[in-house]
N, C-alpha and C positions, 0 to 999 in steps of 0.2 A: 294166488301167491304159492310159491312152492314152499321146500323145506329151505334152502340157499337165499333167497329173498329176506325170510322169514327169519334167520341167522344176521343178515346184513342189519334187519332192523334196528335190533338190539344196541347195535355199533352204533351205527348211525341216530340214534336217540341217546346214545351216553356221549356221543363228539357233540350232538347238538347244545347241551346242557352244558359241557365243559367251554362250547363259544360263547354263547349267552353268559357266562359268569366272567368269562375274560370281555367282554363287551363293556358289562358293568365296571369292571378296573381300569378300563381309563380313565385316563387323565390330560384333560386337554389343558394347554398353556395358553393365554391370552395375550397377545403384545399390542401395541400402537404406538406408532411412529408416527411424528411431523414431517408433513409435504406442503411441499411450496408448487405453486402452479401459476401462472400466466395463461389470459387471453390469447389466441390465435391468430390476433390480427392489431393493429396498432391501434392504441397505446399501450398494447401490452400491460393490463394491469394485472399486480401477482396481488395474489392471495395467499392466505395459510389454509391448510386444515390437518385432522390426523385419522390416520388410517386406520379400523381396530379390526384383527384376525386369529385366527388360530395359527399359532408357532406350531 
């Protein structure tokens, strides 16, 4: 390593520490929605269910 690496470090271990604390602040949203689906092929029967995701 030289002296210019060795300067980068520094940086580059204070942006790390400032990602890792903005990592911990999210905030994820939860949604689920009802879907209706049918079979492929006849008699087509529907069904329900619901879908659960991150918004």
């Amino acid at each position: 390593m030289d002296k210019e690496q060795l300067s980068q470090f520094k940086y580059l271990k204070s942006e790390i520490e400032i990602l890792k604390k903005q990592i911990e602040d999210i905030t994820y949203t939860i949604t689920t929605d009802p879907v209706k689906e049918s079979t492929p092929y006849f008699p087509y029967i529907e069904s329900d269910f619901l879908i659960t995701g991150v918004d």
